[in-house]
N, C-alpha and C positions, 0 to 999 in steps of 0.2 A: 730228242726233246730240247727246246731251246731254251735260253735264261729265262725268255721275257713269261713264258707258257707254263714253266716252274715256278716262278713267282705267283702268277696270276691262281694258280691249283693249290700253294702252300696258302693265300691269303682268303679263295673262297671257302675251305676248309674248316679255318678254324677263325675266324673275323669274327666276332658280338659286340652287339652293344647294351649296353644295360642302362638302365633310369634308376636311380640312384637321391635317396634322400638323406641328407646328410646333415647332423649337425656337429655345429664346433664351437670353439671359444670365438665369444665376440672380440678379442684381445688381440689375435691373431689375424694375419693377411691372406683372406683368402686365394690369392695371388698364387704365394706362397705355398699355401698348403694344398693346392691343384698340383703345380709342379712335385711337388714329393710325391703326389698319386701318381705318378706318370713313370716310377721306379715300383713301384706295387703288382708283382703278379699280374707281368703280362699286360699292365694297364700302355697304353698308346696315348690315346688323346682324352680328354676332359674336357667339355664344355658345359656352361652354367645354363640349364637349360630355364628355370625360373629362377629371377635373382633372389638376395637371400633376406629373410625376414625375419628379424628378432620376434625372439620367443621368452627370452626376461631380460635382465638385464647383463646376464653373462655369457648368453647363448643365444646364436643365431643358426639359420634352417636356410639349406639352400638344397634346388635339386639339382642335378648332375645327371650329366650325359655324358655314359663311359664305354670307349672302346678297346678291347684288351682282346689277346691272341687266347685261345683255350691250353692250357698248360698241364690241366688236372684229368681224372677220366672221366669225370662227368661238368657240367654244366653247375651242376647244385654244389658239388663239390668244390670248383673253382669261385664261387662266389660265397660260400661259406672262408675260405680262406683269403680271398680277396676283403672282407670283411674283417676278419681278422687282424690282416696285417695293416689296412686305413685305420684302426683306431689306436693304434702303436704311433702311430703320428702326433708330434705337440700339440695341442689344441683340439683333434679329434674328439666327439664325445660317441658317435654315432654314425656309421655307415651302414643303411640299407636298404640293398637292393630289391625296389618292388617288383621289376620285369626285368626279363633278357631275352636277348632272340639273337637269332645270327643276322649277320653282318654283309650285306653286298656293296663292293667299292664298286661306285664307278668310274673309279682310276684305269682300274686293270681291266677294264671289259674289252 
C-alpha cells in the first residue's frame, strides 16, 4: 500500500462535517475564537457558514461549518465532548451542534 492510498482510506474514514450554532461574547474576535476551534477535538477547519447576528447587546449568534477527524467511539459522543471543550473557550457561551454527517474530500479522490 502506498502513502498517497493510506492517506486517502485514514481521511475517508473518519472526515465530518458538522453545522454548528454558536454563540459568544459580542466583545470578542471572532476571528480569533475560530482559530482556538481549530485546537478542539479533532476540529480541522471552521467556516462561518451564516454571518453572525446579534442577539442583545452582549451576545452574538453565528453559524459554523465544522470539520473535525472522529476521535471518540461514536459520533454523538465526539460532539458531546467537542461541545464541551468550545465553551471552555474565552468568550464562548454556546456551541451546538444541529447536524453531522461524514465528510468526502475531494482532495484525495
Amino acid at each position: 500500500m502506498d502513502l498517497k492510498s493510506l492517506i486517502k482510506e485514514v481521511i475517508d474514514e473518519g472526515l465530518y462535517e458538522a453545522t454548528v450554532i454558536m454563540r459568544l461574547d459580542r466583545s470578542e474576535n471572532l476571528t480569533i475564537v475560530t482559530d482556538k476551534l481549530r485546537g478542539v477535538c479533532g476540529i480541522t477547519i471552521v467556516d462561518v457558514a451564516i454571518p453572525s447576528k446579534p442577539v442583545s447587546d452582549a451576545v452574538e449568534r453565528v453559524t459554523l461549518k465544522v470539520r473535525f477527524f472522529l476521535i471518540e467511539n461514536s459520533v454523538k459522543a465526539h460532539l458531546t465532548k467537542m461541545s464541551t471543550e468550545a465553551r471552555k473557550i474565552k468568550g464562548v457561551y454556546s456551541f451546538m451542534p444541529i447536524r453531522a454527517e461524514k465528510y468526502y474530500s475531494r482532495i484525495y479522490k
